[in-house]
N, C-alpha and C positions, 0 to 999 in steps of 0.2 A: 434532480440535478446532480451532474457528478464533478467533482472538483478532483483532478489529479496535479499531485505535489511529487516530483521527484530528483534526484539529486544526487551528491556523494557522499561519504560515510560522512559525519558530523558537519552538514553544510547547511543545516535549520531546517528539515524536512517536516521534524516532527511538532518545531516550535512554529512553523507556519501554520500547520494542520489544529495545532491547539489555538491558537492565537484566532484564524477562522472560525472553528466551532465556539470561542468562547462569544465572538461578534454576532454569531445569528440571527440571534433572539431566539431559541429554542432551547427545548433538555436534549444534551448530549448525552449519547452513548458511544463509549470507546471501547474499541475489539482491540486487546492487546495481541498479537502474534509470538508474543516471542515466549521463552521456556529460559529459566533460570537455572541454569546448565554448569554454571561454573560460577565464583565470587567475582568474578568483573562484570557477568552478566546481569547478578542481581543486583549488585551496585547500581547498571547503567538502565536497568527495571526501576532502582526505589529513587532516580534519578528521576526519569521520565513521569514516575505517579503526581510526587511531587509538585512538577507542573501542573498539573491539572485540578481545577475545581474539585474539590470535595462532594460537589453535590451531583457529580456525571457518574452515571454507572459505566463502571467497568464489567467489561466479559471477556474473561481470557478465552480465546479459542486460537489454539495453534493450528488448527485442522481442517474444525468442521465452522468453517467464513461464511459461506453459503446462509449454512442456520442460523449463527451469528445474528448476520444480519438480517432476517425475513424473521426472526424473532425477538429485533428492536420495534419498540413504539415506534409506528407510520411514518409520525409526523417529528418526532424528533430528529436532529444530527447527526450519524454516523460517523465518523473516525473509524478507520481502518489503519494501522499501524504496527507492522508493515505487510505487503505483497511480497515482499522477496522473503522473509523469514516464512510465511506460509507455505512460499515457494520450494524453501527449501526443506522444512518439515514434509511437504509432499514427496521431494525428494529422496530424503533420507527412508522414508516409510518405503520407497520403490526407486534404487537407483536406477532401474530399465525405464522411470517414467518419459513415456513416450509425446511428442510435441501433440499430438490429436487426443489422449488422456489428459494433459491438459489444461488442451483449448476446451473439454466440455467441462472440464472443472471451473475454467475461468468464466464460460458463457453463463456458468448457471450465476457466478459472482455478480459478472455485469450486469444481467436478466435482472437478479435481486437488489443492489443499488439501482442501476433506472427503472427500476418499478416502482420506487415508495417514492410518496409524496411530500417526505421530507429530502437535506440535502446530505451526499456522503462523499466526504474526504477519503479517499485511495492514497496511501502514502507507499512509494515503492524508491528502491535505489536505483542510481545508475551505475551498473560496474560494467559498461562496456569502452569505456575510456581509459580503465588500465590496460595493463601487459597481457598476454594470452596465458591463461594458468596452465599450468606444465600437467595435470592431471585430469584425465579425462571425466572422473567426476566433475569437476571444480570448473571443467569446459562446459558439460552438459548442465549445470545453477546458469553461468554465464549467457546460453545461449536459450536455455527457457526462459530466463528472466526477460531475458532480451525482447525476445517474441510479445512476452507478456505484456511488459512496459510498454511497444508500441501497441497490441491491439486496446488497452486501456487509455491512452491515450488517444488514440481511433475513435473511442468511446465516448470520454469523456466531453462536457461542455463547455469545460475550461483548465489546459494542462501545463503546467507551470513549470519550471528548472531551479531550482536549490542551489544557487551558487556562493560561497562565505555568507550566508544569512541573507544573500538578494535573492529576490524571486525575479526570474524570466520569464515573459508572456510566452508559450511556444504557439501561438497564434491558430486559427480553428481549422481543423482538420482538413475543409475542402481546400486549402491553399495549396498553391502548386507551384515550385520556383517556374521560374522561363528564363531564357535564356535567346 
């Protein structure tokens, strides 16, 4: 089961995703993404630990998600938190990263969440509702992420919207507006 949470900077992406996994009834395991890079970073790192039970393993993996996760317990809860900072760690590693590099990076993620027999939380942002960023890095984060966020939610069995702390049902993927 894949549960996708996603949303805008500070809109409770990551307090839904904690707040689920602490409900399960399972042992969590949480894949942090992110790299403490600067002193606001780690602040909003020793922030984010914080929240979370003492008793969930943490595994930092800014890179390698994939392993991550096919090397948590089965049957426990996954947390992934986030996609876009993975995203863009792939990116900074290769700013040529091409949309088909990766969609098989992402496939091997999905493959590995919908494989285990426990449930995993995909926590990613929404930045396609800002401005268009003036630099063509900043456009190619924007429009991978993009990609990504809908083929995970494509995915997913249940994809949610982060708005001020409300979660929004985005309803199951065969739905089709009509008109």
């Amino acid at each position: 089961m894949i549960l996708f949470i996603t949303g805008g900077a500070r809109s409770g992406k990551s307090t839904a995703a904690v707040e689920a996994a602490r409900h399960c009834g399972r042992a969590v395991v949480f894949v942090a993404t992110a790299t403490a890079d600067d002193d606001e970073m780690a602040e909003r790192i020793a922030r984010h630990q914080n929240q979370r039970p003492s008793e969930w393993t943490t595994v930092e993996a800014p890179c390698a998600l994939t392993e991550a996760i096919t090397g948590a317990d089965p049957e426990a809860c996954v947390v992934v938190d986030c996609l876009s900072l993975w995203i863009a760690h792939e990116l900074m590693a290769d700013e040529t990263l091409s949309v088909e590099s990766l969609d098989l990076r992402l496939d091997a993620v999905l493959t590995a969440a919908g494989g285990r027999p426990g449930p995993t939380i995909l926590v990613s942002n929404e930045v396609g509702s800002g401005i268009v960023p003036d630099n063509l890095l900043a456009r190619s984060f924007r429009d991978l992420l993009g990609r990504a966020n809908q083929r995970v939610a494509a995915a997913a069995d249940r994809a949610v919207l982060s708005v001020s702390g409300r979660l929004v049902d985005l309803g199951a993927p065969s739905e089709r507006l009509r008109v």
